[in-house]
Structure formats: C-alpha cells, structure tokens
Backbone bond lengths (Angstrom), bond angles and torsions (degrees), N, CA, C in turn:
res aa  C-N    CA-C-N  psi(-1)  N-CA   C-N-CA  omega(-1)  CA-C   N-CA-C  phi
1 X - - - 1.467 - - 1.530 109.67 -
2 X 1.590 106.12 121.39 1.872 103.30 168.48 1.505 137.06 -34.33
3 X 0.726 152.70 113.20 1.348 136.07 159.67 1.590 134.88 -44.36
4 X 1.413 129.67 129.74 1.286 139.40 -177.46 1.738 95.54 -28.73
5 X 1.526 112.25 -61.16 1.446 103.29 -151.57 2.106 89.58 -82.68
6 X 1.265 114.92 14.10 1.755 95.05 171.26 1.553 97.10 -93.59
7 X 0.799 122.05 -39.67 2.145 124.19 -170.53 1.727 90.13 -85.74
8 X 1.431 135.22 -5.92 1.015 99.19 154.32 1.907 139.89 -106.57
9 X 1.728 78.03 0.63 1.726 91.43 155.59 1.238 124.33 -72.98
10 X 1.484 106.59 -17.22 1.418 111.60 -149.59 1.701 96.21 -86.00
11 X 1.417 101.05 -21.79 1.491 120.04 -176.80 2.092 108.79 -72.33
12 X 1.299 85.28 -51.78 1.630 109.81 -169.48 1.665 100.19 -51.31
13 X 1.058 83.76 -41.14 2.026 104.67 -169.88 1.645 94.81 -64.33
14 X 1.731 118.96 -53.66 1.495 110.14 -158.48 1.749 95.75 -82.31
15 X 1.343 120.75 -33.68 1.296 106.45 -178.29 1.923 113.77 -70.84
16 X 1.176 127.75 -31.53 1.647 125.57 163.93 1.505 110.90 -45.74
17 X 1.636 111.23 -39.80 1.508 113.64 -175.80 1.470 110.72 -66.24
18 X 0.932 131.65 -19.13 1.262 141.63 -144.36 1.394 97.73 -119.41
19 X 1.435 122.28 -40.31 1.150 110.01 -173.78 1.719 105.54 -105.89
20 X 1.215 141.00 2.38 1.528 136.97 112.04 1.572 112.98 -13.91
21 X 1.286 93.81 -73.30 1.533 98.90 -152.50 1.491 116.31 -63.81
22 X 1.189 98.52 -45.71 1.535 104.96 168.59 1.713 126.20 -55.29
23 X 1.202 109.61 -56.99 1.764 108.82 146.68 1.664 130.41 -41.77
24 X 1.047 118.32 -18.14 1.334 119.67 -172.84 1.444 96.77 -103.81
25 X 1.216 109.94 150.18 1.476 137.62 167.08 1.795 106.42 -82.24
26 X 1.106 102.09 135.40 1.481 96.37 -162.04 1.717 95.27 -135.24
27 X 1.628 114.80 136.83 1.525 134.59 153.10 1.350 106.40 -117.73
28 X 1.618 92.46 141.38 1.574 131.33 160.57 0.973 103.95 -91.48
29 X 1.678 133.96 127.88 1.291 140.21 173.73 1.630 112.91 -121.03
30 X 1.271 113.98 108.71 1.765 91.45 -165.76 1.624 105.27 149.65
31 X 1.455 114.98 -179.36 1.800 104.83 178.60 1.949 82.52 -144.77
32 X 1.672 100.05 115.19 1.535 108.56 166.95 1.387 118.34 -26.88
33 X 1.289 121.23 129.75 1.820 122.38 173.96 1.657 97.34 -57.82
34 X 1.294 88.44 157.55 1.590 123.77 169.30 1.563 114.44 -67.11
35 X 1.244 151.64 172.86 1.127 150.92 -107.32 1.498 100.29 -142.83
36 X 1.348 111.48 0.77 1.903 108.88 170.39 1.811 98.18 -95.18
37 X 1.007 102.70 -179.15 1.544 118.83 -168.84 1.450 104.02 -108.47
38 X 1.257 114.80 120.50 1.625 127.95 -178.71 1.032 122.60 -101.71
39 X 1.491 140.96 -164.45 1.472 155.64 133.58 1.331 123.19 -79.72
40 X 0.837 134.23 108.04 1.511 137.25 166.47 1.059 101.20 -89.82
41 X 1.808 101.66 138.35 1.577 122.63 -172.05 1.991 85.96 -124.44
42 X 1.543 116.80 153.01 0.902 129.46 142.13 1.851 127.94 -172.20
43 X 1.223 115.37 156.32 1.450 122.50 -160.63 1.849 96.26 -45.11
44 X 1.515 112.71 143.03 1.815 110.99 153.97 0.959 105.91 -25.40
45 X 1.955 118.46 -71.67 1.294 142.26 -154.77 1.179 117.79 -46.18
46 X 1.438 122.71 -31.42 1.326 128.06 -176.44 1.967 108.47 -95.96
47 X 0.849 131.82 0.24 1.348 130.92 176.31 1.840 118.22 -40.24
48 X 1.156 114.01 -40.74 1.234 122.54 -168.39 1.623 113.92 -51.36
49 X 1.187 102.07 -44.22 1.338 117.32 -178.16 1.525 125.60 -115.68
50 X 1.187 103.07 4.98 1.667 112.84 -173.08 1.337 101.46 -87.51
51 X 1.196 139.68 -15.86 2.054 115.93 165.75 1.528 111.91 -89.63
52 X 1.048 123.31 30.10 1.862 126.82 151.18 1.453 101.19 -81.80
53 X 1.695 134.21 -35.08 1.182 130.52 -165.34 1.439 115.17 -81.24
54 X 1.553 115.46 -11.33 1.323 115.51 -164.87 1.805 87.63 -77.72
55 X 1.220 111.44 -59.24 1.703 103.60 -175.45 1.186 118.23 -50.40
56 X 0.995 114.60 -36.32 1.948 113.39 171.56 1.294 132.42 -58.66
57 X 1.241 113.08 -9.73 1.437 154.98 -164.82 1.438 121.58 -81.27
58 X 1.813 95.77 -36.58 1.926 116.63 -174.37 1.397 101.96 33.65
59 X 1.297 122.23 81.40 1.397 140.41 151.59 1.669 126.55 -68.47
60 X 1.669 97.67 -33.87 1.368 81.93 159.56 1.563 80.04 109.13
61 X 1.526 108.75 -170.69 1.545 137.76 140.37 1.815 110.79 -30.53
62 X 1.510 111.33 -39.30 1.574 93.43 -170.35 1.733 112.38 -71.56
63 X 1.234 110.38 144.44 1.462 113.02 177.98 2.131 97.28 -108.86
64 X 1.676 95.22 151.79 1.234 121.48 160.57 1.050 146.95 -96.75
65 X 1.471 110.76 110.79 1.352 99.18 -175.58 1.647 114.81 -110.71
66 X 1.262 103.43 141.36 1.695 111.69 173.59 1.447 121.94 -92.48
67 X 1.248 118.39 130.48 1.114 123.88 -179.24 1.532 119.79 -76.38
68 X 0.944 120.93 85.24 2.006 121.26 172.35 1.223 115.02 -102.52
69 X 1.311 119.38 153.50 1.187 123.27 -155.20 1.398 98.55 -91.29
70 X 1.607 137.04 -165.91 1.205 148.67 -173.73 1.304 119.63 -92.76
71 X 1.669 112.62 -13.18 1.523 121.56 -154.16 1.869 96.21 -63.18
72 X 1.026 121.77 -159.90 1.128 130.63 164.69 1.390 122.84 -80.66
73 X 1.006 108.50 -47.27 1.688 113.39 167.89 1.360 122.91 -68.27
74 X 1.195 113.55 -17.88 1.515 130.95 168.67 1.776 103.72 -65.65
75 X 1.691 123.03 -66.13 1.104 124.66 156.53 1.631 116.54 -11.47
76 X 1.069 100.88 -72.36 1.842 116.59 -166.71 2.160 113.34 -51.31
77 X 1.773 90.13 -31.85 1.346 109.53 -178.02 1.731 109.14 -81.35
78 X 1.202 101.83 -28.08 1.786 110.41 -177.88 1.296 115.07 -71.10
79 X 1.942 108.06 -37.96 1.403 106.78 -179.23 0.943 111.54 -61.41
80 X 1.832 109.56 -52.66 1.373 114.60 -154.55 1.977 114.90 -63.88
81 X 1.432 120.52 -37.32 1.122 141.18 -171.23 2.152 99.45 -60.59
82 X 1.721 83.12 -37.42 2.047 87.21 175.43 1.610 105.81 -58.75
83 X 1.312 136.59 -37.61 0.851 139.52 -176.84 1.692 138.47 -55.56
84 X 1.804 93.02 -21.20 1.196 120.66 -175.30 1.768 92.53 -116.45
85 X 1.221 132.02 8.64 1.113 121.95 164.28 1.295 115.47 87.67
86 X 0.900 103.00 8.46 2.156 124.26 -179.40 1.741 107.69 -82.79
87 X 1.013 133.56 110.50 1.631 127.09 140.17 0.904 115.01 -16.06
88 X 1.679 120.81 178.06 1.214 144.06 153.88 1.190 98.56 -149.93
89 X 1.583 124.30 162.91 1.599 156.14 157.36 1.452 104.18 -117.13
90 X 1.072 99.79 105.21 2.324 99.56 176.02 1.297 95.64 -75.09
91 X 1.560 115.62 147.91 1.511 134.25 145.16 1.683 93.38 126.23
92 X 1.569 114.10 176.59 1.470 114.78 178.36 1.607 90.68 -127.50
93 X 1.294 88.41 157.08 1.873 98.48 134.76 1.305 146.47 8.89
94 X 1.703 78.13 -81.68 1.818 111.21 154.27 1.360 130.88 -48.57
95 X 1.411 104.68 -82.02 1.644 116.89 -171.50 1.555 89.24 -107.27
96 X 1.951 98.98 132.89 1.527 117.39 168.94 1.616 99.77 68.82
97 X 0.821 108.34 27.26 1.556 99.55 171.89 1.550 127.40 -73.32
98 X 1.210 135.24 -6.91 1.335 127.66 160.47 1.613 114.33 -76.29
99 X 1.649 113.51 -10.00 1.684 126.30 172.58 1.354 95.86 -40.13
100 X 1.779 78.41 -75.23 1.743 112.71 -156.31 1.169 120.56 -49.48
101 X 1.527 119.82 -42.17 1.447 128.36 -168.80 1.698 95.55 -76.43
102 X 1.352 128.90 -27.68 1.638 123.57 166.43 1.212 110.54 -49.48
103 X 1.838 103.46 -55.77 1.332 93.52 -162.75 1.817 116.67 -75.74
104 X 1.264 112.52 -28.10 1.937 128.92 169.97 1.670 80.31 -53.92
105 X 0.907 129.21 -93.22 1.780 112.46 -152.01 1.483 124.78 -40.95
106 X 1.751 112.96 -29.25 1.195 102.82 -171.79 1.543 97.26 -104.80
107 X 1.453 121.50 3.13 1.608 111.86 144.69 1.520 117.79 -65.22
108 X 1.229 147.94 -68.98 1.218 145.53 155.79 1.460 121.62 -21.34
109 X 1.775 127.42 -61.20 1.399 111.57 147.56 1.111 141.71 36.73
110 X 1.828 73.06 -90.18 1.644 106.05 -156.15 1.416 88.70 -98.50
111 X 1.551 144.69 36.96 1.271 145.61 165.61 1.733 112.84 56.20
112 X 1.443 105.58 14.73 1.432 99.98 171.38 1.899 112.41 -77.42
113 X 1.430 122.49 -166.35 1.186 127.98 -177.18 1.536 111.56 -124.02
114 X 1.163 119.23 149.45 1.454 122.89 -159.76 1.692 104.91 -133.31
115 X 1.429 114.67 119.97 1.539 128.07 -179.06 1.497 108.66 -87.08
116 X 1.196 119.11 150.83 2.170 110.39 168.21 1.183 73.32 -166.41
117 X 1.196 94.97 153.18 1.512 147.53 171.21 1.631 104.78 -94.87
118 X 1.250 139.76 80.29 1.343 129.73 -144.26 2.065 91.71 -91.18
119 X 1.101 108.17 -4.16 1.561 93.27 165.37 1.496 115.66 -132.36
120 X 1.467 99.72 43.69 1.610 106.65 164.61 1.049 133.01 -131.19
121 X 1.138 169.07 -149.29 1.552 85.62 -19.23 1.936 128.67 -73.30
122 X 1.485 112.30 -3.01 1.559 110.96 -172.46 1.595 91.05 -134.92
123 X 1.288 145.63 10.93 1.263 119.66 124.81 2.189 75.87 124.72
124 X 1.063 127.68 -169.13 1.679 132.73 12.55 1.509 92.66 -52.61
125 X 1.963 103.65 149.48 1.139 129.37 171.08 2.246 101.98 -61.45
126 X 1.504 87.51 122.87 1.964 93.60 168.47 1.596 94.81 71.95
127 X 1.483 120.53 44.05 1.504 106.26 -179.62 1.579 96.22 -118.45
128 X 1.196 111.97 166.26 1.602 117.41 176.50 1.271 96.97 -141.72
129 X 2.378 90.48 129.60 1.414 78.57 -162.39 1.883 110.16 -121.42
130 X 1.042 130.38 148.12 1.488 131.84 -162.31 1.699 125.82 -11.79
131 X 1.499 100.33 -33.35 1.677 125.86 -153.78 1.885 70.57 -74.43
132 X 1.117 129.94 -86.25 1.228 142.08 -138.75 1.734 99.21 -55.68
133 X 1.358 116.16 -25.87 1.284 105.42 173.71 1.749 109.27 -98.72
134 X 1.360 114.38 -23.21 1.582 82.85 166.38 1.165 123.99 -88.73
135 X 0.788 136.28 4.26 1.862 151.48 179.94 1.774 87.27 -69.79
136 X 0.902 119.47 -66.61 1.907 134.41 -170.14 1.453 96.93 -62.44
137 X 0.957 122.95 -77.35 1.898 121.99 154.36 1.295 95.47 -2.59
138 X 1.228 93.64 -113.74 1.368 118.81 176.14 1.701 140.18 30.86
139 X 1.524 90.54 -74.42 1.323 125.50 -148.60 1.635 89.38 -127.36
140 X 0.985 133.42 7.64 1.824 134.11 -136.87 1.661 112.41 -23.73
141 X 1.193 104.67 88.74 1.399 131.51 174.16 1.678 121.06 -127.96
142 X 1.482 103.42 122.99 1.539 114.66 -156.96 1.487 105.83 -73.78
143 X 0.943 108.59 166.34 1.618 135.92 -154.08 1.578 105.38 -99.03
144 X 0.972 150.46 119.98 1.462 156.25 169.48 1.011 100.65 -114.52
145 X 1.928 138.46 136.89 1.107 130.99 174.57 1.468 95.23 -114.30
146 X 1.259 123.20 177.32 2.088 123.50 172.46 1.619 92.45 -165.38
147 X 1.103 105.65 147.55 1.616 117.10 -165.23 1.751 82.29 -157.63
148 X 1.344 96.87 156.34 2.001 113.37 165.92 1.541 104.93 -145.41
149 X 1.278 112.45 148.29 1.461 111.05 173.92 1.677 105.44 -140.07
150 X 1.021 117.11 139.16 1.466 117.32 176.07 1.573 132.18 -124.47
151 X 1.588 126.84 142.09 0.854 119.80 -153.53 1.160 113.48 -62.05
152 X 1.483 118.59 -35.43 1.664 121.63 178.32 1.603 117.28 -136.86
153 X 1.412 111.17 142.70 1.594 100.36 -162.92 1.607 100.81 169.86
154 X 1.611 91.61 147.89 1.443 98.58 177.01 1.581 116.29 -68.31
155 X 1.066 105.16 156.65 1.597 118.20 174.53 1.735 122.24 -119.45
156 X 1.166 123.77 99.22 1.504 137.63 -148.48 1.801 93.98 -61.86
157 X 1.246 136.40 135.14 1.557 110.46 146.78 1.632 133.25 -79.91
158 X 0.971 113.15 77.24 1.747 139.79 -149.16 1.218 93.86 -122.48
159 X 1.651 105.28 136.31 1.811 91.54 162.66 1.439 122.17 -70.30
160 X 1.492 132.59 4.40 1.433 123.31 172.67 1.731 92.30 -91.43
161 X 1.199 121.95 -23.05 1.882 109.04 -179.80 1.626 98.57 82.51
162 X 1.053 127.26 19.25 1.684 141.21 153.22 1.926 100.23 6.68
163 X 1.053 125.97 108.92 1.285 125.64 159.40 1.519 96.55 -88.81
164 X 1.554 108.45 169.84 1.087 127.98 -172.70 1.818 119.73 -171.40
165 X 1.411 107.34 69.30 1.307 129.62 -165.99 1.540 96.61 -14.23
166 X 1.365 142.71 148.73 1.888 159.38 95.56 1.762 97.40 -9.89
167 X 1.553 122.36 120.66 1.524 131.76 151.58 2.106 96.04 -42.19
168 X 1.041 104.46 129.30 1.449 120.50 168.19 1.424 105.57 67.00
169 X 1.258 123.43 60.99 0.874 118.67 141.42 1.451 127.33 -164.24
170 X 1.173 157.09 146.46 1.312 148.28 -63.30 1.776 98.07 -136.30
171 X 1.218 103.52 144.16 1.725 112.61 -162.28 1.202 114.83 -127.48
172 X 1.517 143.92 85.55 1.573 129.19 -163.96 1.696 98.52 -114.09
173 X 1.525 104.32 112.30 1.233 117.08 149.89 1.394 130.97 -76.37
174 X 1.274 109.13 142.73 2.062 130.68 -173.82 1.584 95.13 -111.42
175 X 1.184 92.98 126.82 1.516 117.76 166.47 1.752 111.38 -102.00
176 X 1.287 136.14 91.43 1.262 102.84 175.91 1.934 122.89 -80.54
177 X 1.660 116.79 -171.54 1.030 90.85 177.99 1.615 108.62 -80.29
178 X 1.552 96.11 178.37 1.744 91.08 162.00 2.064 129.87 -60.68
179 X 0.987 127.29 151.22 1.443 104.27 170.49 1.598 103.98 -159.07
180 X 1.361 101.39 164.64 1.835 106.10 -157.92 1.279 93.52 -86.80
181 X 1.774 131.38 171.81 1.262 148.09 114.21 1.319 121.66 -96.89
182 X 1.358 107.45 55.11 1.459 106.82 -176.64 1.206 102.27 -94.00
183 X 1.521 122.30 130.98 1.628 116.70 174.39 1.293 134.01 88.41
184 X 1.786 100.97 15.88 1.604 104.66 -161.66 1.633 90.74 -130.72
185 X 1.467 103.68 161.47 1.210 109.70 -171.46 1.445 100.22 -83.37
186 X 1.328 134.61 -178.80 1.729 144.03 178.55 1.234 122.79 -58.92
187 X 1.567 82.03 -41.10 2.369 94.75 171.19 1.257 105.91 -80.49
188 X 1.265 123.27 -46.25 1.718 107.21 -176.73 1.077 114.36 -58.05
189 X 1.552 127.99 -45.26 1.466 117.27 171.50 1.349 120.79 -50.51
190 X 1.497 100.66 -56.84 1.538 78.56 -170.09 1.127 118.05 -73.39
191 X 1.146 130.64 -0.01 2.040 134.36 174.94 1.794 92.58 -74.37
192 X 1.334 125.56 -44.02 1.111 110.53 174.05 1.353 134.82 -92.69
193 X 1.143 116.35 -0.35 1.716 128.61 156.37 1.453 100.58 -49.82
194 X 2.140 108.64 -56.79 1.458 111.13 -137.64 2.025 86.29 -62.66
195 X 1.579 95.44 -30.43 1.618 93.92 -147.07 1.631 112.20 -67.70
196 X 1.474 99.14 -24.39 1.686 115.69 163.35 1.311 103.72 -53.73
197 X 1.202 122.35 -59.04 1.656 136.09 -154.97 1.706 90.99 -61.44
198 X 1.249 126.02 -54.58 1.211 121.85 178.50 1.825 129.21 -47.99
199 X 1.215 104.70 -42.93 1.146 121.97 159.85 1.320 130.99 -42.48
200 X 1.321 103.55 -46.45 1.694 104.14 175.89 1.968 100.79 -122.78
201 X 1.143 101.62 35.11 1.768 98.44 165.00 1.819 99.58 -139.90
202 X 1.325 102.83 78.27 1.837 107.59 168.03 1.831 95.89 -136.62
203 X 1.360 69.88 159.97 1.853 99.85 170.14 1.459 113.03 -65.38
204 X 1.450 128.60 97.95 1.129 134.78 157.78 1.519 131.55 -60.15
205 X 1.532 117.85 140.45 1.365 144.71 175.75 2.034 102.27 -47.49
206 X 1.643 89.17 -50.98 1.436 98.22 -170.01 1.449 117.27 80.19
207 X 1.399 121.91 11.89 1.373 110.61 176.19 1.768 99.24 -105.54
208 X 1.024 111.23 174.98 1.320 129.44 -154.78 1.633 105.84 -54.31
209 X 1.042 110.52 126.23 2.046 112.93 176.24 0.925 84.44 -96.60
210 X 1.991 104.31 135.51 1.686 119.27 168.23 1.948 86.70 -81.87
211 X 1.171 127.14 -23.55 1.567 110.57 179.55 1.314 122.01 -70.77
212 X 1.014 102.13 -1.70 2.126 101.19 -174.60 1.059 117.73 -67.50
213 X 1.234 110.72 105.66 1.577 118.75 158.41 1.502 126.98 -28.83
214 X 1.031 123.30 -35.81 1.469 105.87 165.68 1.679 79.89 -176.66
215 X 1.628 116.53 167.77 1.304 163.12 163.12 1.655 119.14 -69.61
C-alpha cells in the first residue's frame, strides 16, 4: 500500500505541471497525425511536460499508452501521467521484455497509440533502443517523434539531462511527420530515427515560427 506522502507528491508534481504550463507561452510546431494509431517516440529528458501534447493532438477515441518501466521511479511517473488521462504499459525493452512487447502489440491491435521513451528507462543519454524499432517492424505502425524545448528552465543533473521549463516563459513543441521502418535493417532505423530526432531536438531562437500550428 502507497504512502500518504507518495500520492501526495504525486499531486504536488501534477499541480507544478500545470502551473508551468499555464504561465508559459506555448508553440506547436508541426501538422497533427492522421487518423490511424502510431508510436510516439520522445527523449526521457523531456517527460515533465510532454502529456499536455497528447490532448493537442485530437486523437479521437484512441487512448495512449506509455511505456515505463517497473523501477520505482517508473511507479511515481505512471501515477502521475493517470492524472492527465494517459495509460501506461509497465516494463522496458530491457527488463521483461517479452511481457511488454505482448502487451505493445495488443495495444496497437486494438488501434490504440503507443508512447516509449526510446532511451529509457536509464539512458545511454540520446540512444534508441531495439524494442522501439521492432515493435514498428513488427506491427508496421508509423513513427511520430515530439520533442519541446524551452527558452528558460532548469536542467536536472540526471543522466537523461531532464529540462524542466521556468513559470513564464516560453515552450515550443515539434511535431514531426509520421514515417515507416518498413524494410530496413535495425541500424538503418535507428541511424534514421536518431537523424529525425535531430531535426526536431535543437536550441531555438524563440521568436515567432510562421510554421506553428497553432498558439
């Protein structure tokens, strides 16, 4: 059984998110996916603030689930993500991975959408790791990446390097498009995940994108 003071971090945690987000000025960079059910890929580092994007998203009926691992800190990430109306799938890649990959296929299936952390749960930091490309293989379901960067914000000393937006100040999310790994060997994907991933994970100017999807 949890403890009083774990559900009340778990609280502390969703109300800080909330009150970030709401202070910050926020861009969408990107054009919403199409109406089949994908994979969403995005950095550890960015977790803090990455389930505001799933609603922005208009998914519809499909629900998301994120893949976190079992550790303890994984726990703390499952509650909090319930709160925002997000799933979870426990286990990684890594550890218990013939679970997980049951349960990722018969999420997809059933036409739902599937989140990973493709270099987690303990990193190498910016790595992409096998599970996330055979799952997409797999199942042949396209790839959506989402990254956020902000103008001002703490920086965790974590091996993912955890940002953590400043109240008032400015937040531009990247949508990339969707794209296949159909037909490619394990290294090409992931050389071309990383090279996508690069694309929409740089240091922004912060002045106004004529591409932003919306405000």
């Amino acid at each position: 059984m949890k403890s009083f003071k774990f559900y009340l971090a778990i609280r502390a945690i969703f109300l800080l998110q909330w009150l970030i987000f709401l202070t910050c000025k926020k861009e969408f960079i990107g054009q919403r996916p199409g109406d089949k059910n994908y994979i969403f890929l995005f950095w550890h580092g960015r977790l803090a603030l990455m389930p505001f994007i799933f609603k922005r998203l208009k998914l519809g009926k499909k629900r998301v689930f994120v893949m976190i691992s079992e550790h303890k800190d994984g726990e703390l990430i499952a509650k909090n993500i319930e709160l925002f109306g997000i799933d979870s799938v426990r286990g990684s890649t890594y550890k218990g991975a013939s679970s997980v990959l049951r349960a990722s296929f018969k999420i997809l299936d059933e036409k739902n959408c599937l989140a990973i952390t493709p270099d987690g749960p303990r990193g190498p930091y910016h790595s992409i790791s096998d599970g996330c490309v055979s799952i997409a293989q797999k199942k042949d379901v396209d790839i959506v990446l989402l990254n956020y960067e902000a103008s001002r914000y703490w920086q965790f000393k974590s091996w993912d390097k955890m940002i953590l937006p400043k109240p008032f100040s400015k937040i531009r999310y990247r949508i990339q498009e969707p794209f296949s790994l159909k037909n490619l060997d394990k290294d090409e994907a992931k050389r071309i995940i990383k090279e996508k991933f690069d694309m929409i994970t740089k240091k922004d100017s912060f002045n106004k994108d004529k591409n932003a999807l919306f405000s």
